[in-house]
TORVO-462876 format. One record per residue (C-alpha): residue in one letter; x, y, z. Coordinates in steps of 0.2 Angstrom, whole numbers, plus 5000, padded with zeros to 4 digits. Each point is the difference from the previous one (the first is absolute). Layout:
N
aXYZ...
//
This chain:
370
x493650044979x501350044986x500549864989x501649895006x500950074984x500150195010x501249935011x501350024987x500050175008x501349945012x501149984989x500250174994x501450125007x499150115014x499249845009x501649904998x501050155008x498750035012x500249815007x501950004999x500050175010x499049955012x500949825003x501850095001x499050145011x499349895012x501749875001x501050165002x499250065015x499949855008x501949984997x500450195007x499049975014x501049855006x501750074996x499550185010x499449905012x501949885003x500750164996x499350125013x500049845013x502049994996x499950195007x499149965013x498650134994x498649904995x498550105013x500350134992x500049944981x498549914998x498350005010x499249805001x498349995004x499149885012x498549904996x498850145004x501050134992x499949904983x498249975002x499750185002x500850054980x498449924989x498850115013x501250164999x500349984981x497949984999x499950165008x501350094989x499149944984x498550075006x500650165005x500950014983x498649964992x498850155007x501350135004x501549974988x499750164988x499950095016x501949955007x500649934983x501550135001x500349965018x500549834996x501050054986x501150095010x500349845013x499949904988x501550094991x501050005018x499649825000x500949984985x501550085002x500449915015x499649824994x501050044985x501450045009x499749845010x500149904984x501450084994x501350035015x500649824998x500750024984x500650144997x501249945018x500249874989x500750094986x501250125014x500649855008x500749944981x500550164993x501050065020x498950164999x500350095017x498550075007x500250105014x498750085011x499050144993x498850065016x499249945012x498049985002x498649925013x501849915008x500549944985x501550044991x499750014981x501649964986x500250094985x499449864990x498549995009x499650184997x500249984981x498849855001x498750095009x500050134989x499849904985x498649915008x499150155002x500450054982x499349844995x498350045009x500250194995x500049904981x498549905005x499150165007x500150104984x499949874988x498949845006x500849894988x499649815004x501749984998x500550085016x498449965009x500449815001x501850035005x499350125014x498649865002x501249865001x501350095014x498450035011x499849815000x501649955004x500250125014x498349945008x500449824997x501850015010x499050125015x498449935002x500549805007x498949885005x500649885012x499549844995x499249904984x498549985011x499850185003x500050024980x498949854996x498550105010x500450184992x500149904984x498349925003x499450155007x500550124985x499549874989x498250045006x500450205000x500549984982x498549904993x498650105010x500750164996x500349954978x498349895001x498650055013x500350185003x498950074985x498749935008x500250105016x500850174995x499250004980x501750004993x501549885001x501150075012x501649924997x499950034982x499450195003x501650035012x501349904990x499650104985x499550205008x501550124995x500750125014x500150204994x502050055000x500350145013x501650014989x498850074986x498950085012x501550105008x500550054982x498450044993x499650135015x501550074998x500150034980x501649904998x500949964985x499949834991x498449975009x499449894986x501249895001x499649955018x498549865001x498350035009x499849845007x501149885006x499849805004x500749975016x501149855001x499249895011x499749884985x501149954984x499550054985x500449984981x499250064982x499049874993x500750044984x501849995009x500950044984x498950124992x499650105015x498650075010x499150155004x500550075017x498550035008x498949864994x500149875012x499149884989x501649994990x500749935014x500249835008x500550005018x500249905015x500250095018x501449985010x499149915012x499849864989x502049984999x500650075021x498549885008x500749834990x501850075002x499850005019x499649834998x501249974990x501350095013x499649885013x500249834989x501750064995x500550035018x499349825002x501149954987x501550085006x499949895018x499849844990x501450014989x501450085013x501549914991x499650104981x501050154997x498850054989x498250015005x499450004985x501049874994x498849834997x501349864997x500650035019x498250015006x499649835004x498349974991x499450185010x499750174994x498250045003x500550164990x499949934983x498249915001x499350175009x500850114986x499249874987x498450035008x499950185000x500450014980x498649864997x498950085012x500450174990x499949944983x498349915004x499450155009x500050094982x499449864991x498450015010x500050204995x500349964984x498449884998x498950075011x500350174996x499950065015x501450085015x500549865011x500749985018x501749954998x500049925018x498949874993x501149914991x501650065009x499449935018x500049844995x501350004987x501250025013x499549955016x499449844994x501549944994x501050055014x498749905013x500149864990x501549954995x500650035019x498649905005x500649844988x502150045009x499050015017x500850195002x498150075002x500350025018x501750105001x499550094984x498450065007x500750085018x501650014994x500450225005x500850134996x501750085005x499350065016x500450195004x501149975013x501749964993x500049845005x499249924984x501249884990x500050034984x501049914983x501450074999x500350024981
//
């Protein structure tokens, strides 16, 4: 155990931007997700936006997501370049998710006229929208060659706002077991699976480098510049920043790193997306919904969001003093759950907060309209 004093750490610039990331991350998804959601309902599309899973489908995530970490840890070199290359796809698109509302945003203001450019998988694509792809897929071009952390945590950061606003769960009920569920998922896997596989397995995934087929295309066909494309790449499925933020890292050496998976901030943000849809129903009269003075005494929001930064920041205390990795889900279950169960529990709301559902797939859902 470190001395109490260690915890100064925190207060240094990569842990602090680490936390603020991660809280603005996670709030932001769960905001997107409830606006697509009103949004698509509005066009009367929402089947095909989003997929929400039943009980048993969410139950299933902790045991499919045990079974990818196991195959990553034993055959990742082997298809390392693999998921590079969907990961990359993955990207692109999720970045273009994130992105698409402002730049309409932006054409709107300015009276740009975007007419249609072509037409693909029935779809008719703008002009606009074929400028935006292609930076998207410049921006991951970027990635590829470079790896910078920079452009790694942007990727990293769309990919969880895109799952978050897909991947619905229909009720708080439905989340508290995948909670408590991956609460366990994330404990054994961090604490007891050395014990069984000889080597931490969490820790071992989070941290293994995937090979570049960008550099492998290049280097077999004797291409130019081939120096200046990286060998390995850290794929964004987790956050990461220098730990001497302002004096640089090595790229490379993960050590130098801090990080915290994406995971970590899309799990809490679906909770999070389903207390804000609460929250719309019970302050109907508020032009704003994020607007606490018209909210009359709810806003579940606030202490959830709360939680999830003190169940962050205490999650790196404990990694601090112990000197150890530690399961994020640990601290953030109960950091934001609990406060949402119990306060609702004291304004006798436990009942329709706990099966309150979804926008069901229908059409017929009724939703805020903002």
């Amino acid at each position: 155990m470190e001395p109490l004093w260690k915890l100064l750490y925190l207060l240094e610039p990569a842990p602090v931007t680490l936390v603020l990331t991660a809280v603005v991350v996670t709030f932001g998804s769960a905001l997107r997700a409830s606006n697509y959601g009103e949004e698509m309902e509005r066009n009367r599309d929402l089947s095909e936006a989003s997929i929400t899973l039943d009980r048993s489908q969410a139950l299933m995530i902790p045991i499919m997501s045990s079974c990818s970490l196991l195959l990553m840890f034993y055959l990742f070199s082997s298809v390392s370049q693999l998921l590079t290359a969907f990961t990359a796809v993955a990207s692109a698109s999720s970045l273009f998710f994130c992105l698409y509302p402002y730049v309409m945003y932006l054409k709107s203001q300015l009276g740009l006229a975007d007419p249609y450019m072509s037409r693909c998988c029935s779809k008719f694509f703008t002009r606009i929208q074929g400028l935006l792809l292609l930076l998207c897929i410049g921006i991951v071009a970027a990635w590829l060659v470079s790896g910078h952390w920079i452009l790694n945590n942007l990727l990293g950061i769309s990919i969880c706002v895109a799952f978050v606003s897909h991947v619905r769960l229909q009720n708080i009920k439905i989340c508290a077991m995948l909670l408590a569920c991956l609460f366990v998922y994330d404990i054994f896997w961090v604490f007891f699976s050395e014990r069984l596989f000889g080597e931490n397995v969490m820790v071992s995934v989070a941290t293994q480098q995937a090979s570049n087929p960008v550099h492998t295309v290049a280097n077999s066909l004797s291409l130019p510049g081939l120096q200046l494309i990286t060998k390995k790449l850290e794929l964004p499925v987790k956050i990461v920043f220098p730990r001497n933020l302002f004096g640089g890292a090595v790229p490379g050496n993960s050590a130098d790193f801090m990080m915290l998976g994406l995971g970590d901030m899309a799990i809490p943000a679906m909770l999070l997306s389903l207390v804000l849809s609460f929250d719309y129903r019970k302050s109907r009269d508020s032009v704003n919904p994020l607007d606490i003075p018209s909210a009359k005494g709810h806003k579940y929001i606030w202490y959830a969001l709360s939680g999830y930064a003190l169940g962050l920041v205490t999650a790196l205390a404990a990694g601090v003093l112990t000197h150890s990795p530690q399961p994020a889900l640990l601290y953030l279950v109960p950091a934001t759950l609990g406060p949402v169960i119990v306060l609702s529990w004291i304004r006798n709301e436990l009942t329709e907060l706990w099966e309150g559902t979804m926008p069901e797939m229908n059409g017929k859902a009724r939703l805020t309209e903002v």
